[in-house]
Structures are given as structure tokens and as C-alpha cells.
VMD Tcl script that builds the backbone (N, CA, C; Angstrom):
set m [mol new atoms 267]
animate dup $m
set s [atomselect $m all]
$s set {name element resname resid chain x y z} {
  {N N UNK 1 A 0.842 -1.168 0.000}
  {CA C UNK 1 A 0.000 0.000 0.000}
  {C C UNK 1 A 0.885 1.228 0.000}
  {N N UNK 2 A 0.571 2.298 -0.594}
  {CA C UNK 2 A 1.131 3.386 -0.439}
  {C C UNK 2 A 0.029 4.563 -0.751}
  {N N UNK 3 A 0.790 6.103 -0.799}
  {CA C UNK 3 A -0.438 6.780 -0.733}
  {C C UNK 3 A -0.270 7.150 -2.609}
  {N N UNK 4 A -1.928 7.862 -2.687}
  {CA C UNK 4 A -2.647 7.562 -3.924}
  {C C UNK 4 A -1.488 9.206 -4.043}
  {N N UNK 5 A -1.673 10.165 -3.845}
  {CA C UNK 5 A -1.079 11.395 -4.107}
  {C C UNK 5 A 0.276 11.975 -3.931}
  {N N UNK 6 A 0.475 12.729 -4.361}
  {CA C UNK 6 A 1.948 13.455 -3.680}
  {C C UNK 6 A 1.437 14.104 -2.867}
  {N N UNK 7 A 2.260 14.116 -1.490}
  {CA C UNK 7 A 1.656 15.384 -0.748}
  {C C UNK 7 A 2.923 15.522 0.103}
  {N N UNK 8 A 2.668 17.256 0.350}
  {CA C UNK 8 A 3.532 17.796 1.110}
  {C C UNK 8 A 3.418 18.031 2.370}
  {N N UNK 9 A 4.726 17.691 3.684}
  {CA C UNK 9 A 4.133 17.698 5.110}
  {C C UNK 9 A 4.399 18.968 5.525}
  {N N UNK 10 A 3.573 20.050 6.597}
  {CA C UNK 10 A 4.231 21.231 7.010}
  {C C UNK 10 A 3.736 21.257 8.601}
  {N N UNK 11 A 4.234 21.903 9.302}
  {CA C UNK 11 A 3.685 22.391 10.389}
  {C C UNK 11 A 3.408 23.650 10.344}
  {N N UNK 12 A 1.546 23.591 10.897}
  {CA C UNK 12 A 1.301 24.921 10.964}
  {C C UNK 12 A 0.323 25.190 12.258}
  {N N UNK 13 A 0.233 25.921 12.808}
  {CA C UNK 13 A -0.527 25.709 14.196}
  {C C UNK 13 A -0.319 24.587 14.898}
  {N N UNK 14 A 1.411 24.397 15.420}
  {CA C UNK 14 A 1.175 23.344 16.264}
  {C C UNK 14 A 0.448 21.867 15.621}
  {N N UNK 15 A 0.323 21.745 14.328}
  {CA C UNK 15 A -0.141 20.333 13.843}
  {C C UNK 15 A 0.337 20.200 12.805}
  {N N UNK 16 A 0.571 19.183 12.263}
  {CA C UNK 16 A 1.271 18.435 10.567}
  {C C UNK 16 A 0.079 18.754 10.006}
  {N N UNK 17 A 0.276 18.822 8.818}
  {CA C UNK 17 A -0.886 19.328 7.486}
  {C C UNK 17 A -0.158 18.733 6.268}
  {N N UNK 18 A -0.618 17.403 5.800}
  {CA C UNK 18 A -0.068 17.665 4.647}
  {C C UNK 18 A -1.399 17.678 3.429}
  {N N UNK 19 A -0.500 18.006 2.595}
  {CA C UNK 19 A -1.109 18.775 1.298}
  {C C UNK 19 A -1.022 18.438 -0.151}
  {N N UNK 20 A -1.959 17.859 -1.120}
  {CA C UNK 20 A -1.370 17.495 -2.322}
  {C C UNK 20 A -1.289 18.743 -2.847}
  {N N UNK 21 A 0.216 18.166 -3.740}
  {CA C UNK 21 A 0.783 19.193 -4.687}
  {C C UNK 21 A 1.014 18.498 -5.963}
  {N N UNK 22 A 1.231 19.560 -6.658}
  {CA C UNK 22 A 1.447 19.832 -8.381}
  {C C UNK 22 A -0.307 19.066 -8.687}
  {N N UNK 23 A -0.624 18.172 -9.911}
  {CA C UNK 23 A -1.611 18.053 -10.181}
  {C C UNK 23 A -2.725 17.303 -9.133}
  {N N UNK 24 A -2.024 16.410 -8.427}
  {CA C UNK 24 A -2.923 16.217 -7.280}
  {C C UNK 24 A -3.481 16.886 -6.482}
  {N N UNK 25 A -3.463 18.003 -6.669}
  {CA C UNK 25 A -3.895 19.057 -5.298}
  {C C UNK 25 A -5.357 19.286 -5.849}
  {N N UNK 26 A -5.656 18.832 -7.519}
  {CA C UNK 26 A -6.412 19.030 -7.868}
  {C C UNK 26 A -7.721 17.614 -7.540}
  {N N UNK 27 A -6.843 16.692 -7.994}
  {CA C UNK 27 A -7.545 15.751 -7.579}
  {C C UNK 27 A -8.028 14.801 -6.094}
  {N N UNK 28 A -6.772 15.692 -5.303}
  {CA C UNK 28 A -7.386 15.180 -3.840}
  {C C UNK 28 A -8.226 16.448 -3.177}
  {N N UNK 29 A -7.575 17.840 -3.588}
  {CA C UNK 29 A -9.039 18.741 -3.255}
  {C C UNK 29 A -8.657 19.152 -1.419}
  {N N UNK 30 A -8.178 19.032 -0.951}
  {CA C UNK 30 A -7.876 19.144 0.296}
  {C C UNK 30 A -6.612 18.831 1.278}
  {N N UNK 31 A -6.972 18.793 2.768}
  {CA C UNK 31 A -5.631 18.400 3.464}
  {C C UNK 31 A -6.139 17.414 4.666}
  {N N UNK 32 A -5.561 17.021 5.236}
  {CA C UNK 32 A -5.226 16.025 6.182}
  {C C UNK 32 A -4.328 16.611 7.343}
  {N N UNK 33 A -5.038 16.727 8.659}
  {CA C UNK 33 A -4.223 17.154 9.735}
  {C C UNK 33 A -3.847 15.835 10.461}
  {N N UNK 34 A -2.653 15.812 11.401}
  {CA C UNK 34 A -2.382 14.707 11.969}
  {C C UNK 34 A -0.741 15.304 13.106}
  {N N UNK 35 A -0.975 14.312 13.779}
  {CA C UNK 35 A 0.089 14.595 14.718}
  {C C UNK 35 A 1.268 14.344 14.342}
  {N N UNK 36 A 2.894 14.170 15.176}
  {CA C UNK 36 A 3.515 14.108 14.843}
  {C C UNK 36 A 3.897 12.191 14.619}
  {N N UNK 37 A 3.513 11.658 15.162}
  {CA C UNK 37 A 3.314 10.508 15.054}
  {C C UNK 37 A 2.803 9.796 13.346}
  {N N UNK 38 A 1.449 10.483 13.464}
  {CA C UNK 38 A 0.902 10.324 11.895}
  {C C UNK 38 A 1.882 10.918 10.779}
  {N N UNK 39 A 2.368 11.555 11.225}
  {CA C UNK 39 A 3.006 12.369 10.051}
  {C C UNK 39 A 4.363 11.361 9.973}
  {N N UNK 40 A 4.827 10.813 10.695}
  {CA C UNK 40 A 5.957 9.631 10.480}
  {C C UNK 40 A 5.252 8.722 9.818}
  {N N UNK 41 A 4.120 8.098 10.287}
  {CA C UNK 41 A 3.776 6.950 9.152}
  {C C UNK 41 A 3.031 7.829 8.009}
  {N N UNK 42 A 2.731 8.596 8.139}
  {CA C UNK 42 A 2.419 9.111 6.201}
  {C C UNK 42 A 3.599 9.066 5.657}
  {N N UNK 43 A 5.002 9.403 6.131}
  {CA C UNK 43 A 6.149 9.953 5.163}
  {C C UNK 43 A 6.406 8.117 4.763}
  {N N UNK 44 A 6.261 7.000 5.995}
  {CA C UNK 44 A 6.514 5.831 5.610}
  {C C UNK 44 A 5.574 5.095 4.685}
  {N N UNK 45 A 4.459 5.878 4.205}
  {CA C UNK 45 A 3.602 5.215 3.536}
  {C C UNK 45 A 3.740 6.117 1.879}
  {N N UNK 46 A 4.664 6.844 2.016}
  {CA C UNK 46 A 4.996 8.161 1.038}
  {C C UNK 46 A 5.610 6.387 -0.053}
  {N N UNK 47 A 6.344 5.449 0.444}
  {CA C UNK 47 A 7.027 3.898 -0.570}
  {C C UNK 47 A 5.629 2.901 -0.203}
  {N N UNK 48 A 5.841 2.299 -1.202}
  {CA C UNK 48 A 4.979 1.191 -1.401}
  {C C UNK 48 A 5.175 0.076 -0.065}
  {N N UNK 49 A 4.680 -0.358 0.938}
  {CA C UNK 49 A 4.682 -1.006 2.036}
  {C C UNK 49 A 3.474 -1.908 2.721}
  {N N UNK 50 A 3.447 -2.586 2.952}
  {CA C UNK 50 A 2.487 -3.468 3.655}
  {C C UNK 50 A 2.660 -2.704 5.186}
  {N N UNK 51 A 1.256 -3.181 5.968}
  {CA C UNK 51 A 1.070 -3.007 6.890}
  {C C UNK 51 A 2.378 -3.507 7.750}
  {N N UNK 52 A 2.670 -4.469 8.318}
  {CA C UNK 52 A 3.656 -5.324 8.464}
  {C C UNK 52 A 4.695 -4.141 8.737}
  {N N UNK 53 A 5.302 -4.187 7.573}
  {CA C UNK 53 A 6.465 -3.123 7.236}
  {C C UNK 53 A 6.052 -1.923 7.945}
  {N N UNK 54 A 5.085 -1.455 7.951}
  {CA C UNK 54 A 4.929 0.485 8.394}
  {C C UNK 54 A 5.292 0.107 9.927}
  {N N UNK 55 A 4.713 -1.137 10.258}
  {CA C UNK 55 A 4.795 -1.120 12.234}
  {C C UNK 55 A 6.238 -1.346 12.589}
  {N N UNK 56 A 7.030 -2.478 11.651}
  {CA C UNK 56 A 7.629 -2.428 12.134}
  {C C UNK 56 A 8.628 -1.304 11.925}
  {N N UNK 57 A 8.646 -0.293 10.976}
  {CA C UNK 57 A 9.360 0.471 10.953}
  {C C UNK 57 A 8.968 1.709 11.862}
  {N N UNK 58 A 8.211 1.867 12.497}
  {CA C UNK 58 A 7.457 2.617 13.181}
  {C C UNK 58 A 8.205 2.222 14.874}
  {N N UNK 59 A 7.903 1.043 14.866}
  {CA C UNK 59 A 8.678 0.577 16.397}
  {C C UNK 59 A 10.339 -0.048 16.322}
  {N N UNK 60 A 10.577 0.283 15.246}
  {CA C UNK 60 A 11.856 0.979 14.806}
  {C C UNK 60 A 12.526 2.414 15.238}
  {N N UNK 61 A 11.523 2.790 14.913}
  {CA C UNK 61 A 11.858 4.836 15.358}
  {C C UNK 61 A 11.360 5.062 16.741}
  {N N UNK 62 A 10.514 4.231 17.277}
  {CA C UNK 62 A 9.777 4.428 18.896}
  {C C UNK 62 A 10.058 3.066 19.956}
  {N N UNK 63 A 11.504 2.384 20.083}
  {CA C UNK 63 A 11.317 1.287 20.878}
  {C C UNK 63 A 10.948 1.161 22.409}
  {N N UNK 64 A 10.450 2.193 22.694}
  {CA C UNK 64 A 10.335 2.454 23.990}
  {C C UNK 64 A 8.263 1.994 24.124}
  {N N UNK 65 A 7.754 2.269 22.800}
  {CA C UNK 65 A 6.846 1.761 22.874}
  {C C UNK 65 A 6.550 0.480 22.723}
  {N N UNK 66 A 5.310 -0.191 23.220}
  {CA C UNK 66 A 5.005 -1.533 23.084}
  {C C UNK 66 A 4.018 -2.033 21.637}
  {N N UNK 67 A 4.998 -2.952 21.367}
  {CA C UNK 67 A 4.342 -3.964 19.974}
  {C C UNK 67 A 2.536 -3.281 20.039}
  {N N UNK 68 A 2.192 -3.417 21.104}
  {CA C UNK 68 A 0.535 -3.521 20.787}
  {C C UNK 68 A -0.051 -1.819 20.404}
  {N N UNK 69 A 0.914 -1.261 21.337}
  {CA C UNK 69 A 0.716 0.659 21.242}
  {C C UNK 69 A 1.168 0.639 19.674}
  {N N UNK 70 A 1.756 0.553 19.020}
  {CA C UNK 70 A 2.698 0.780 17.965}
  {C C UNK 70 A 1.489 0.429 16.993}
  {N N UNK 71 A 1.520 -0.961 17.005}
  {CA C UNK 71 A 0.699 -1.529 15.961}
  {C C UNK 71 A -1.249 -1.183 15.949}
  {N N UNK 72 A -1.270 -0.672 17.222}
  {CA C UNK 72 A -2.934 0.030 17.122}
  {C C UNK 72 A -2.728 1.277 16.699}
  {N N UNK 73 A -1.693 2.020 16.758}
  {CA C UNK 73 A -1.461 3.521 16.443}
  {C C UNK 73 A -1.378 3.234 14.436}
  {N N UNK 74 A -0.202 2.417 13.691}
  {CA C UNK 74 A -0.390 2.439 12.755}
  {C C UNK 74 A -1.543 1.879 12.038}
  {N N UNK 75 A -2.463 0.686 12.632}
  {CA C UNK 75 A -3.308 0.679 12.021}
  {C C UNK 75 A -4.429 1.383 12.095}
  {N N UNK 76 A -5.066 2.006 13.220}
  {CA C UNK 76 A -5.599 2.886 13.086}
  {C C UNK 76 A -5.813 4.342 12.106}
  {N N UNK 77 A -4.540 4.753 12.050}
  {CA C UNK 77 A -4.149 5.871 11.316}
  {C C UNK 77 A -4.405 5.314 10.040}
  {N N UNK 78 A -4.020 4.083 9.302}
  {CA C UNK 78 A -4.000 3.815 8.065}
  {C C UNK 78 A -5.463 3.690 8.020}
  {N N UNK 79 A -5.997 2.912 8.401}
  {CA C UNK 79 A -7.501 2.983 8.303}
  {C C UNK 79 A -8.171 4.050 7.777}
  {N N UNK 80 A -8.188 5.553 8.748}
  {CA C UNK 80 A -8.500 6.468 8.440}
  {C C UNK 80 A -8.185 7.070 6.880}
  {N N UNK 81 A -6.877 6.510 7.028}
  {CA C UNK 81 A -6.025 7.230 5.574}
  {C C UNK 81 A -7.633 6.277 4.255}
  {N N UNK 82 A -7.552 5.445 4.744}
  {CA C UNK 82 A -8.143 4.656 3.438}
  {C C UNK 82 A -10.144 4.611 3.651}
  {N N UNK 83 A -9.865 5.440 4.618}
  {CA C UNK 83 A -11.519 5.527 4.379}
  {C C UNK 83 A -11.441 7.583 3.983}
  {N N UNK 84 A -10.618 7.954 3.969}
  {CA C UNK 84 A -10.733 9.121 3.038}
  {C C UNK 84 A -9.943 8.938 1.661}
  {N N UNK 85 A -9.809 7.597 0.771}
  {CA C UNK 85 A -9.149 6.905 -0.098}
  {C C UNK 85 A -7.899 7.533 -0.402}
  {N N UNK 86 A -6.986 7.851 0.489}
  {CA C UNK 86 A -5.862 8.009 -0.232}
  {C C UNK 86 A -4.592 7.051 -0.454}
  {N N UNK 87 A -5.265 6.298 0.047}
  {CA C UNK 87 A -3.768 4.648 -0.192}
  {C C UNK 87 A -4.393 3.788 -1.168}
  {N N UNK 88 A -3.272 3.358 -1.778}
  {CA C UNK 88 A -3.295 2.440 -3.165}
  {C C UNK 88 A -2.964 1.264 -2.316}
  {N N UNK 89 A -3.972 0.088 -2.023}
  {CA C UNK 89 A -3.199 -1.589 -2.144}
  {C C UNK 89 A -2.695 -2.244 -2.966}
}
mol reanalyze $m
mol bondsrecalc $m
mol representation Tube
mol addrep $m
């Protein structure tokens, strides 16, 4: 899975925003706020990856968290991502 658009990450008010750019901005039409957390697995979902892969690269960058925190945080988030369709399986 990866995401359907290009998009760009920024901080603005204290929150990640990212944003499609160049012709996608047309076709996704909007933005996506998310924490700093989300905004690590969007940039990891920026390559083609299975679920699998995003967690463990996720509790890769956070080992202080636990397998179960890690893996409800990325799937959750992806979820969301794909019920506003922006990930390709």
C-alpha cells in the first residue's frame, strides 16, 4: 500500500498538514491534519509497504513503545487514511 497522491508535510498551528501538490492538489481537493506521530507513518507510507512493514518500521523509530501501542497507532491511522481513499493496495 502506499499513498494515492503526492503530498507535502508542514507544520502549521502546532499540527502536521499535509497537502497534495502539483496536479494532485487538484484531484485530492484538500488536506489532512495529523500529529507528529501520523506524520511519520504518512512519510513511511509516502514507498509502497504493507502493513507489516509500516509497524515495524514505526517501532523501529519508537522502541520504547510496546508492539501492541505501535501496531494500534499504525493501524488505526492507516484505516483512516483509506476511508478518506488516499492509499493504493
Amino acid at each position: 500500500m502506499k499513498l494515492k497522491y503526492n503530498f507535502v508535510i508542514n507544520a502549521v498551528a502546532d499540527k502536521m498538514v499535509a497537502v497534495a501538490v502539483g496536479d494532485d492538489l487538484n484531484a485530492f481537493g484538500g488536506f489532512i491534519k495529523m500529529n507528529d506521530i501520523g506524520a511519520e507513518i504518512f512519510e513511511i507510507l509516502k514507498n509502497d509497504v504493507t502493513l507489516e512493514e509500516a509497524i515495524k518500521l514505526m517501532k523501529e523509530k519508537h522502541p520504547e513503545a510496546t508492539e501492541a501501542e505501535v501496531t494500534d497507532t499504525v493501524t488505526g491511522f492507516v484505516n483512516q487514511l483509506k476511508e478518506a481513499d488516499v492509499i493504493t493496495e
